[in-house]
VOKE-147931 format. One record per residue: residue in three letters; x, y, z of N, C-alpha, C in turn. Coordinates in pm, 1 decimal, always signed. Example, Ala and Ser with C-alpha at 12.3 -4.5 7.8 and 13.67 -1.06 7.14 Angstrom:
BEGIN
> res, n_x, n_y, n_z, ca_x, ca_y, ca_z, c_x, c_y, c_z
> Ala, +1319.0, -569.0, +780.0, +1230.0, -450.0, +780.0, +1320.0, -330.0, +780.0
> Ser, +1285.0, -225.0, +708.0, +1367.0, -106.0, +714.0, +1290.0, +3.0, +787.0
REM end
This chain:
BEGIN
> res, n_x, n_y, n_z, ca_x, ca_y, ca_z, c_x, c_y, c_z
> Unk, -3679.4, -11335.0, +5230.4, -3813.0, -11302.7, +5183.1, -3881.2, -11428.8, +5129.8
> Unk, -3854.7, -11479.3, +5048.3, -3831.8, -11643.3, +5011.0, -3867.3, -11702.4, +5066.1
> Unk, -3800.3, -11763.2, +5193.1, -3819.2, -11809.1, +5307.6, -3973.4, -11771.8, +5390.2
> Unk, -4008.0, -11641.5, +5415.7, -4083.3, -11590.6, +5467.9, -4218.9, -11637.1, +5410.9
> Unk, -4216.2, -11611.3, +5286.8, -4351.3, -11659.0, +5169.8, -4330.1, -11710.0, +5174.6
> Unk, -4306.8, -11846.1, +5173.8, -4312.0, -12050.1, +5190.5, -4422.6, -12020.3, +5355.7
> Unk, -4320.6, -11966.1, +5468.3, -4408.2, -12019.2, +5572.6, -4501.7, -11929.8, +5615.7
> Unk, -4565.7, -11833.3, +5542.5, -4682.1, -11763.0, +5530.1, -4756.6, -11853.9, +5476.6
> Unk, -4756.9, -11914.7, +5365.3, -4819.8, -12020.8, +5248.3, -4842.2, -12125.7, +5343.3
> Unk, -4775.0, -12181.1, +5377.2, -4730.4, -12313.3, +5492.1, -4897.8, -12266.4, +5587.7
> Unk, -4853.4, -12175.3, +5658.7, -4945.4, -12129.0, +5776.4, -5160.4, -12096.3, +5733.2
> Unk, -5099.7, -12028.5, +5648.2, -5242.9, -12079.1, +5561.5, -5290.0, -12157.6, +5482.8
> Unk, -5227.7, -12258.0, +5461.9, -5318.3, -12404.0, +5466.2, -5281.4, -12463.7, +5537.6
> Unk, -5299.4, -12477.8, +5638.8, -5303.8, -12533.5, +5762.7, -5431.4, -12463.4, +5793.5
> Unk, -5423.2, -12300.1, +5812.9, -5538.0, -12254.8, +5865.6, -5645.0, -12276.4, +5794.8
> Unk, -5678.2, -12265.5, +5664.8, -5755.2, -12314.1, +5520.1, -5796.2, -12453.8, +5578.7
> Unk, -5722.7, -12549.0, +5572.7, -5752.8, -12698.5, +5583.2, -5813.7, -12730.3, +5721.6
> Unk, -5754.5, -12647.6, +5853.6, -5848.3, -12658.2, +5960.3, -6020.8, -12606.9, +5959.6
> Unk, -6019.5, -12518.5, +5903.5, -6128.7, -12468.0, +5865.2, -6230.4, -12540.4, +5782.7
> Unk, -6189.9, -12629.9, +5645.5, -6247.8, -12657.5, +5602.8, -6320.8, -12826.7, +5627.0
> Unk, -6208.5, -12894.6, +5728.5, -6254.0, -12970.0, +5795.8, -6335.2, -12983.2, +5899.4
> Unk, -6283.2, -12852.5, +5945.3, -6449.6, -12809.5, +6062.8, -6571.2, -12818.2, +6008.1
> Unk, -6519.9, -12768.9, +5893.4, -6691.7, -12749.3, +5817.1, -6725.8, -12567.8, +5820.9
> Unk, -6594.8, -12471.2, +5825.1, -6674.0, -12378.7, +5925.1, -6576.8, -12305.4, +5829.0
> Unk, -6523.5, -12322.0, +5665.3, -6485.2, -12257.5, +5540.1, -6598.7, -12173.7, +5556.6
> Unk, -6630.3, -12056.7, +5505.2, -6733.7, -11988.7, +5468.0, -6640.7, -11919.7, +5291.7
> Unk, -6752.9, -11986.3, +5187.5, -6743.8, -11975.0, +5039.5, -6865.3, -11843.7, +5009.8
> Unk, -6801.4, -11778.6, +4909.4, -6880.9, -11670.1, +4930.9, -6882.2, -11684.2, +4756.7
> Unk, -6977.7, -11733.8, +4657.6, -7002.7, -11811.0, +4564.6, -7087.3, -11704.8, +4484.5
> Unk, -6993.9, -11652.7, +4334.8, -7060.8, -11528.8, +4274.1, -7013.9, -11588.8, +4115.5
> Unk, -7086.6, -11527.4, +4076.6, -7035.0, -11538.7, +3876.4, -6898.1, -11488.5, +3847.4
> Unk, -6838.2, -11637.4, +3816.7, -6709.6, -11545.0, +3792.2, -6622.2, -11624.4, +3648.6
> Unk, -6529.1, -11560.7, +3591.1, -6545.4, -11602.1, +3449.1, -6350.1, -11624.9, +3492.5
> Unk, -6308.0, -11771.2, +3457.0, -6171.1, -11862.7, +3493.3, -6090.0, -11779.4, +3453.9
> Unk, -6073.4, -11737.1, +3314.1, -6010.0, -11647.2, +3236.7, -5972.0, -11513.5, +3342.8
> Unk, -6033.0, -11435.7, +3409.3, -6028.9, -11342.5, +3490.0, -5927.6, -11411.1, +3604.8
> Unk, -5971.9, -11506.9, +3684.9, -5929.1, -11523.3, +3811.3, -5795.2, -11616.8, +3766.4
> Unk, -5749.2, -11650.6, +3606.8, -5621.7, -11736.4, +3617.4, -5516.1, -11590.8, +3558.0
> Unk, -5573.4, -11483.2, +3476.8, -5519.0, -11348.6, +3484.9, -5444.8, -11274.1, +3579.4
> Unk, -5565.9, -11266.9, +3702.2, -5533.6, -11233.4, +3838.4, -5427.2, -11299.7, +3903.4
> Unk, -5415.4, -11435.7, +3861.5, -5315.7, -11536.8, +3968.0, -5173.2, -11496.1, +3880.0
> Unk, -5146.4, -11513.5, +3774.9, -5049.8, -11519.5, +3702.5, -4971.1, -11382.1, +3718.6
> Unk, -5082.5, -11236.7, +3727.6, -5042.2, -11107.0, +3735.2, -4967.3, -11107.7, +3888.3
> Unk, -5028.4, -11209.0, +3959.7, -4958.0, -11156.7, +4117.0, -4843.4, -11237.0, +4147.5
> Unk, -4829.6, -11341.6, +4074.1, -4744.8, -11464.7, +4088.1, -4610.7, -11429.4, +3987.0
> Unk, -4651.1, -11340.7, +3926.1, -4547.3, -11328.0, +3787.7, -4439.4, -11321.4, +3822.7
> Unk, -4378.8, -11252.4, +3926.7, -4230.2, -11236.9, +3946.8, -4195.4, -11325.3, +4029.2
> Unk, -4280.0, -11443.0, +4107.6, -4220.0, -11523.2, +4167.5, -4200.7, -11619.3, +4065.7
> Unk, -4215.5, -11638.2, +3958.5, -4209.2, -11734.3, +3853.9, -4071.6, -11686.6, +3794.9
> Unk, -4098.7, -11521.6, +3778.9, -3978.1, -11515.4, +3704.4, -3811.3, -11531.7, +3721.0
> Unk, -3841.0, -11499.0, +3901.4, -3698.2, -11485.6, +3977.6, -3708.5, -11608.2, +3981.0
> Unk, -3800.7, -11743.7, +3974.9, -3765.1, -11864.7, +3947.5, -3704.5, -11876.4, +3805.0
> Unk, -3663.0, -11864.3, +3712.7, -3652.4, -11853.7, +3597.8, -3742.2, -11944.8, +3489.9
> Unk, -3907.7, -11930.2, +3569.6, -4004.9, -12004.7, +3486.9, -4000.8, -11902.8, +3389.6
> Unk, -4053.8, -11992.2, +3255.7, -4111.3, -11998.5, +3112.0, -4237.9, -12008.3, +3155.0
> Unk, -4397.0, -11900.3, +3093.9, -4542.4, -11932.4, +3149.1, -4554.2, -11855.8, +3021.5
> Unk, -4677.8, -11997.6, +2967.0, -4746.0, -11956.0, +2855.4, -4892.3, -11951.0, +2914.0
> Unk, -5005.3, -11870.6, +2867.9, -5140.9, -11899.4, +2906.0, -5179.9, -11910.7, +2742.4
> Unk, -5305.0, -12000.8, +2738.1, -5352.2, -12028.4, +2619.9, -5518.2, -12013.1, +2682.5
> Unk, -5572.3, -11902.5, +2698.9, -5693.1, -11860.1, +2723.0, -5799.1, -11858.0, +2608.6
> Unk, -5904.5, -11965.1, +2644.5, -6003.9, -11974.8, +2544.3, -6132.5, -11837.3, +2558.7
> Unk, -6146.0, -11780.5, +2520.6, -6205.7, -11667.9, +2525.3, -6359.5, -11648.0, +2527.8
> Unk, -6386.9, -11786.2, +2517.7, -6552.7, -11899.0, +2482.0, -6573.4, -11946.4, +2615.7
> Unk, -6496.1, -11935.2, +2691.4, -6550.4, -12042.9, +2821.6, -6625.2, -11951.1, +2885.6
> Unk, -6791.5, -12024.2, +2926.1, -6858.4, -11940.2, +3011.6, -6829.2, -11922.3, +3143.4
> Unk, -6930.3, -11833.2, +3186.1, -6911.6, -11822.4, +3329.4, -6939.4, -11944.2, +3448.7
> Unk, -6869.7, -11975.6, +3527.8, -6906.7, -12020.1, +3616.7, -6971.8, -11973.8, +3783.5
> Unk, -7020.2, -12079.5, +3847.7, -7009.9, -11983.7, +4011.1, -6932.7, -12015.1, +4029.8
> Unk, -6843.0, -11913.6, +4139.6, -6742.9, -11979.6, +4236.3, -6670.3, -11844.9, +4336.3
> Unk, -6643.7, -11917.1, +4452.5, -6571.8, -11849.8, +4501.0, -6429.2, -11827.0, +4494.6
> Unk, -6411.5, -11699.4, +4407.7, -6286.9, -11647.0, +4354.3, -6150.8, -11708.8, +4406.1
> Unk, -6191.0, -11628.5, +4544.5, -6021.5, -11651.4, +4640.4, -6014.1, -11776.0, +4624.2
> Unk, -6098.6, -11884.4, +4681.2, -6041.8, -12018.9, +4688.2, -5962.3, -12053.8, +4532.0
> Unk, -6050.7, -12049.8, +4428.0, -6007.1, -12053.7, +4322.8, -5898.1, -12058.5, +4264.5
> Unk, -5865.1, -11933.4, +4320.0, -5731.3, -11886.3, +4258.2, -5630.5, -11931.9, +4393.9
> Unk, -5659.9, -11974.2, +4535.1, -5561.3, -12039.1, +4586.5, -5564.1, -12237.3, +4565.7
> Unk, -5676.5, -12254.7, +4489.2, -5613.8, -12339.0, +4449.4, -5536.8, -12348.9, +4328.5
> Unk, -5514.4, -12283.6, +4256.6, -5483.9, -12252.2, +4112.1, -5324.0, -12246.6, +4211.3
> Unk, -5299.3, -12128.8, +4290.3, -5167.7, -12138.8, +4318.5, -5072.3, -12210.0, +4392.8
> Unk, -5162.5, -12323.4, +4463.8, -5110.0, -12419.5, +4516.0, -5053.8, -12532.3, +4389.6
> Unk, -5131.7, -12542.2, +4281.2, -5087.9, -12609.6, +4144.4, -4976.8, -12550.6, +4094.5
> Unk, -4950.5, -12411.2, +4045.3, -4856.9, -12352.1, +4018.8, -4733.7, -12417.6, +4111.2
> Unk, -4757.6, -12367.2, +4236.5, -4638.6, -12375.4, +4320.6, -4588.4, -12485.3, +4331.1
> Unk, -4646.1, -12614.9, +4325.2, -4606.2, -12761.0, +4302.5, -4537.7, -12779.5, +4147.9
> Unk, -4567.9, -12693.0, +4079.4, -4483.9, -12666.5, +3958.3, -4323.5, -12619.3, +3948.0
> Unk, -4339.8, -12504.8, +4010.3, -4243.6, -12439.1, +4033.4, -4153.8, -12576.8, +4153.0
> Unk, -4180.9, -12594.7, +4266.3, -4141.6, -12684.1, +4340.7, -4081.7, -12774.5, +4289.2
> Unk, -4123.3, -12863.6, +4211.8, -4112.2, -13022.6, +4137.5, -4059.4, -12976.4, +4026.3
> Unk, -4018.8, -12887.6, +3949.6, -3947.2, -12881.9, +3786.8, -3800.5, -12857.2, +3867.0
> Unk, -3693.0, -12979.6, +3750.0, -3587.9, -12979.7, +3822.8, -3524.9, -12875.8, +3714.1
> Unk, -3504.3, -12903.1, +3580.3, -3430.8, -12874.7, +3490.7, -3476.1, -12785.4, +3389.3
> Unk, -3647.5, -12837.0, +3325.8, -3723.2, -12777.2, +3280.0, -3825.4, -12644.2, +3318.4
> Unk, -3769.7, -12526.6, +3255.7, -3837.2, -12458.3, +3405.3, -3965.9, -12398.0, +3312.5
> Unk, -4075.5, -12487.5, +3316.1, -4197.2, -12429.9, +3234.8, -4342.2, -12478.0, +3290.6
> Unk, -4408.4, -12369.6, +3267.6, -4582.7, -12345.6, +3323.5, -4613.2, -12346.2, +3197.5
> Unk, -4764.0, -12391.1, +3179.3, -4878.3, -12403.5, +3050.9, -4973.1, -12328.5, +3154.9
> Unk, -5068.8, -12273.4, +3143.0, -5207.5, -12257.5, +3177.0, -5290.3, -12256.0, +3041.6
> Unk, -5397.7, -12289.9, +3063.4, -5506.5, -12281.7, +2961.8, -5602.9, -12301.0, +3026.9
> Unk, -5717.8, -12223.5, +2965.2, -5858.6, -12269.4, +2981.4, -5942.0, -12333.3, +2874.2
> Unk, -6076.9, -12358.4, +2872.6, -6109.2, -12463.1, +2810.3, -6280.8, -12509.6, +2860.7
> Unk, -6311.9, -12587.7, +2792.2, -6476.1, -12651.1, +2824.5, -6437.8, -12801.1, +2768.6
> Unk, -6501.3, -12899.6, +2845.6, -6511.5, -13019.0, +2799.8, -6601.1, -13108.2, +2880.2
> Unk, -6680.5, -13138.0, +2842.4, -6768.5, -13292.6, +2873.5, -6883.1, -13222.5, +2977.0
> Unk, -6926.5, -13085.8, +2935.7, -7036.9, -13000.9, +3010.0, -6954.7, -12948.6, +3119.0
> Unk, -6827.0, -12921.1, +3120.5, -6735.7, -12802.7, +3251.7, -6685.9, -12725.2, +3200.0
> Unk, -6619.3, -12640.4, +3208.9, -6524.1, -12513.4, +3252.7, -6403.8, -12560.6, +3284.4
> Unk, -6303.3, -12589.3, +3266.9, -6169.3, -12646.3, +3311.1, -6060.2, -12504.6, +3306.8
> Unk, -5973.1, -12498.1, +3389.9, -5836.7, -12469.9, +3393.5, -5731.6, -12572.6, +3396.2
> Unk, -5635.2, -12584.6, +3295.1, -5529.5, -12678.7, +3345.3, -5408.4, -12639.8, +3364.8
> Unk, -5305.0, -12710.5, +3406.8, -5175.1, -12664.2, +3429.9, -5103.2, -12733.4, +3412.0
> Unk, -4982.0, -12700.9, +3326.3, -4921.3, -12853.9, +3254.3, -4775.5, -12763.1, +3332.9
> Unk, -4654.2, -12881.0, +3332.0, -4555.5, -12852.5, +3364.5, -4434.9, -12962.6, +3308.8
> Unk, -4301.0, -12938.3, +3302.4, -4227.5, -13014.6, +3258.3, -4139.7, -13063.8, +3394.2
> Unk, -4236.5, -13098.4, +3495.7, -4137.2, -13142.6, +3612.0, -4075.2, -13314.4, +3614.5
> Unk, -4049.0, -13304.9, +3746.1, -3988.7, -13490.5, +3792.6, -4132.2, -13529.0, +3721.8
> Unk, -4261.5, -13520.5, +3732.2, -4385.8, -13615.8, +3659.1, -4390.2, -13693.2, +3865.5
> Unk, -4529.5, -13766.0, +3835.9, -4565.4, -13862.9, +3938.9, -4624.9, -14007.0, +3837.8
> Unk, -4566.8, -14134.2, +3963.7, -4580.2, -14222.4, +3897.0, -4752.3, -14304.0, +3965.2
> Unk, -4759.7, -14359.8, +3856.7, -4960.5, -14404.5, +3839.7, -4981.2, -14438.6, +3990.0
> Unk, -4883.1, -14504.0, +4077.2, -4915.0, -14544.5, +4179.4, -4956.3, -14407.6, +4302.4
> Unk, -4842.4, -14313.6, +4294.4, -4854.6, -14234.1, +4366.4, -5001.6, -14125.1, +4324.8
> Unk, -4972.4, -14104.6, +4209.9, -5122.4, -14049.0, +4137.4, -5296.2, -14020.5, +4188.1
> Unk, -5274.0, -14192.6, +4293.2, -5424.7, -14219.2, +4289.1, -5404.0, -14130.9, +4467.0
> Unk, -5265.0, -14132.0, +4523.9, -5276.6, -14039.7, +4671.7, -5260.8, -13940.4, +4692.2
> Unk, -5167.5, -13825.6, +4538.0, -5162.4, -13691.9, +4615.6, -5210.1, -13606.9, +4681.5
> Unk, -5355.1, -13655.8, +4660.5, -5464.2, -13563.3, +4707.3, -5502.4, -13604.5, +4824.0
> Unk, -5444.6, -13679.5, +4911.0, -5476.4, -13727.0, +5048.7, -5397.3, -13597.9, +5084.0
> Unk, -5443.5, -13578.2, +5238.0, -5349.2, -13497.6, +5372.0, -5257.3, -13576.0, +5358.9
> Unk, -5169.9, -13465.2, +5432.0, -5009.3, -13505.2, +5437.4, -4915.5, -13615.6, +5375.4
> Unk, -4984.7, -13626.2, +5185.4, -4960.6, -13735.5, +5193.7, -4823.6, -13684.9, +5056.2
> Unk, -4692.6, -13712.6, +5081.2, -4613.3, -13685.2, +5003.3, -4507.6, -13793.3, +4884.3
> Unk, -4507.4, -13782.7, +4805.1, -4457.1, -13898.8, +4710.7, -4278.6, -13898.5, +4825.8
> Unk, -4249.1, -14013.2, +4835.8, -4138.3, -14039.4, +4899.6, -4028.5, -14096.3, +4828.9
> Unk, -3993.3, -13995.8, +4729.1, -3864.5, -14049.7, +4630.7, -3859.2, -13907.0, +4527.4
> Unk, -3703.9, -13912.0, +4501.4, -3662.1, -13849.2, +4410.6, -3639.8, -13670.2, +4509.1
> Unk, -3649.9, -13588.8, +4400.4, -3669.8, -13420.6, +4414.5, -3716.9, -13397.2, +4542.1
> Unk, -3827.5, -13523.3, +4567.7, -3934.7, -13450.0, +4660.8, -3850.0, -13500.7, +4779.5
> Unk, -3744.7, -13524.1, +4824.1, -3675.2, -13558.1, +4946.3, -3583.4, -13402.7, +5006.0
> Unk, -3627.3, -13300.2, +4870.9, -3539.4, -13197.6, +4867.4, -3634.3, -13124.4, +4891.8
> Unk, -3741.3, -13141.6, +4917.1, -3863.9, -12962.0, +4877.3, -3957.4, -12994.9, +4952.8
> Unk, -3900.2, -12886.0, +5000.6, -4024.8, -12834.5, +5157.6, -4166.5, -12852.7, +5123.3
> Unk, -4216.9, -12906.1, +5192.8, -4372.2, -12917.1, +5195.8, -4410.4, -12943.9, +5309.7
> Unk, -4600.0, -12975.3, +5326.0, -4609.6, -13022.0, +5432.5, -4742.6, -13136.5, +5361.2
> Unk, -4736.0, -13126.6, +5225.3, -4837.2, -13250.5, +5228.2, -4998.1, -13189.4, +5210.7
> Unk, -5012.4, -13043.3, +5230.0, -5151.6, -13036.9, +5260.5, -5217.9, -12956.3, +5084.9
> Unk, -5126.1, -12925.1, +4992.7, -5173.8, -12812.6, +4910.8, -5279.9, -12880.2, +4824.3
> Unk, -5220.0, -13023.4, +4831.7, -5331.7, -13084.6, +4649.7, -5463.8, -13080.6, +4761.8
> Unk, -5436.0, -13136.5, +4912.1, -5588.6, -13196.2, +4964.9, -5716.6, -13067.0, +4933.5
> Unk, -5586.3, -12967.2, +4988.3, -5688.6, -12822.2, +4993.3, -5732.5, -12784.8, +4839.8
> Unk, -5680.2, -12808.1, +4725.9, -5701.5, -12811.8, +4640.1, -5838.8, -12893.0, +4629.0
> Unk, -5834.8, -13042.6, +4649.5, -5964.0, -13117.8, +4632.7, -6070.5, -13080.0, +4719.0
> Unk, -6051.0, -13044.0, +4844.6, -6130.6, -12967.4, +4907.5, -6233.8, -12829.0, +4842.2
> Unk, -6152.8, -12803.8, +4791.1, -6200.6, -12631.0, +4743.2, -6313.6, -12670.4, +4665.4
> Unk, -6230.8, -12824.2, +4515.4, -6315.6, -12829.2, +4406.6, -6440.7, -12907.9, +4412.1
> Unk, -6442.1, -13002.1, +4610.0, -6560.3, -13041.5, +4606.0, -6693.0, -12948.5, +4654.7
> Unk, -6626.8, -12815.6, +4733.8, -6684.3, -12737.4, +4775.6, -6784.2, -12628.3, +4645.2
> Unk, -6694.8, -12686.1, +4564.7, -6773.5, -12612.9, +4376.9, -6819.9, -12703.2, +4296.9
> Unk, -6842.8, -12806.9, +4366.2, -6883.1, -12956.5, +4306.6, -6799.5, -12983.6, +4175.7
> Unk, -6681.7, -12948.3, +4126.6, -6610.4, -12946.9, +4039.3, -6477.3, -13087.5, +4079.1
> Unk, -6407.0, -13143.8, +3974.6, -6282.9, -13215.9, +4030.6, -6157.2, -13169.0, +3994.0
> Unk, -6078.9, -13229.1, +4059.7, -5953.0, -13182.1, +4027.9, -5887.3, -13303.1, +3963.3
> Unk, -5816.8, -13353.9, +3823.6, -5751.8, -13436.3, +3823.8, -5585.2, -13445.6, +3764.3
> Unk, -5534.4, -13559.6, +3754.2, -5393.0, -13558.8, +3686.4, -5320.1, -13641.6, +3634.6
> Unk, -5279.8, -13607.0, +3490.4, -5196.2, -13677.7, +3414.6, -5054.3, -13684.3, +3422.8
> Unk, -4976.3, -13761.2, +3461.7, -4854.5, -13747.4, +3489.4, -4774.8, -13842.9, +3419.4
> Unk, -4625.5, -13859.4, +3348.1, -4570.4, -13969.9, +3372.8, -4430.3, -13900.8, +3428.7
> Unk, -4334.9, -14008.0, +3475.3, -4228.8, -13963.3, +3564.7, -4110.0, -13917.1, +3468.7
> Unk, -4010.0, -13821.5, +3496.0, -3928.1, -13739.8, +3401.4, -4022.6, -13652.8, +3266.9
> Unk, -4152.8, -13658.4, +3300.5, -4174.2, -13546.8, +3145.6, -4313.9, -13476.4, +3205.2
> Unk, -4307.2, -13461.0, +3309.0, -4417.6, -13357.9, +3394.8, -4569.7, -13409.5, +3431.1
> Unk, -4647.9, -13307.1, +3460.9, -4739.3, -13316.8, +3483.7, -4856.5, -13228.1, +3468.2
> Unk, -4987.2, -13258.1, +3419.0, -5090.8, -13157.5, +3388.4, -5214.9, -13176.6, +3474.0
> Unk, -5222.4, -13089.1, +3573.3, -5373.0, -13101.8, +3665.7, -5477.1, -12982.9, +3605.5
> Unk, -5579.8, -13067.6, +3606.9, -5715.4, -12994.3, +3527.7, -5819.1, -12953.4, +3663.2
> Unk, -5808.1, -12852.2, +3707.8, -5978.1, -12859.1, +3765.9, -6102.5, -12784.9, +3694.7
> Unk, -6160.9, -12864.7, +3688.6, -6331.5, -12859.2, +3620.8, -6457.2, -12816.8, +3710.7
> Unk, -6473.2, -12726.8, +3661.7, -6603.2, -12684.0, +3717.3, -6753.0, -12667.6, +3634.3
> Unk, -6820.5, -12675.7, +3710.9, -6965.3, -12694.6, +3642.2, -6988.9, -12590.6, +3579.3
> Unk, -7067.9, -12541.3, +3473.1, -7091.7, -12442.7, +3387.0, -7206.2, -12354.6, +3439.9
> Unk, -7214.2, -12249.4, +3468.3, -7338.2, -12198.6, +3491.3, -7432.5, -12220.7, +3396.6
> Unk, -7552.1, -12280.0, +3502.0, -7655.8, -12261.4, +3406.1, -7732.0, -12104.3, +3333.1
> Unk, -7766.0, -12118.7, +3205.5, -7818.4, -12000.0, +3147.9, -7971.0, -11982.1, +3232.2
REM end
């Protein structure tokens, strides 16, 4: 089953990332409030975290306004972050989510206690197929495409995606989105 969900996941981003390089994504862009759609991800994801034997705290700010956005992408990029969590934690088996506002956005972040990425690799995860080539990651299936589709999604919401990492003490990716205007 395991197995099966990886190359379901696998198969749609590929199909996701063909699409959105066509240009021919269709975003279907409504008021939607982070808090809701990181609820939603966590409620459907929960037992794959748990039969992982993740630890997931959410620290939901209850103040963050609404943003636009299109939900689904949202929340598949939210779970492509997760899943690089789950993926990359060797020993430490723990998720943060929180939401949040800072510097005029809307942020979700996701902290984790994995292998971490080092400054060099940092500035490429977010390329296609582009995979750090050392350590854990010589062990875990990928194909390279989840952060791009990730940056994809958040330029498609004019929002960014970024990340703090150092190596052995994890990593925290923030994506920020613009605030609806009142």
């Amino acid at each position: 089953v395991h197995e099966t969900e990886r190359l379901t996941r696998l198969v749609n981003n590929i199909l996701n990332f063909s699409r959105m390089e066509a240009g021919k994504k269709e975003y279907h862009f409504v008021e939607a409030n982070l808090n809701t759609i990181v609820g939603n991800v966590l409620k459907s994801y929960e037992s794959h975290l748990t039969h992982h034997g993740f630890a997931v705290t959410s620290e939901l700010n209850m103040n963050v306004p609404p943003i636009i956005a299109d939900t689904e992408s949202v929340s598949e990029a939210l779970l492509n972050i997760i899943d690089n969590a789950v993926k990359y934690s060797d020993k430490e088996k723990f998720v943060s989510i929180s939401t949040g506002t800072a510097d005029g956005m809307a942020y979700i972040e996701v902290r984790d206690r994995g292998i971490g990425i080092d400054v060099q690799n940092q500035k490429r995860i977010f390329e296609k197929f582009y995979r750090v080539s050392s350590g854990l990651v010589h062990n875990t299936k990928g194909s390279g495409l989840g952060l791009s589709l990730v940056k994809h999604i958040m330029n498609a919401h004019r929002g960014t995606a970024t990340v703090k990492s150092e190596p052995g003490k994890g990593s925290t990716f923030r994506l920020s989105f613009p605030i609806r205007p009142r």
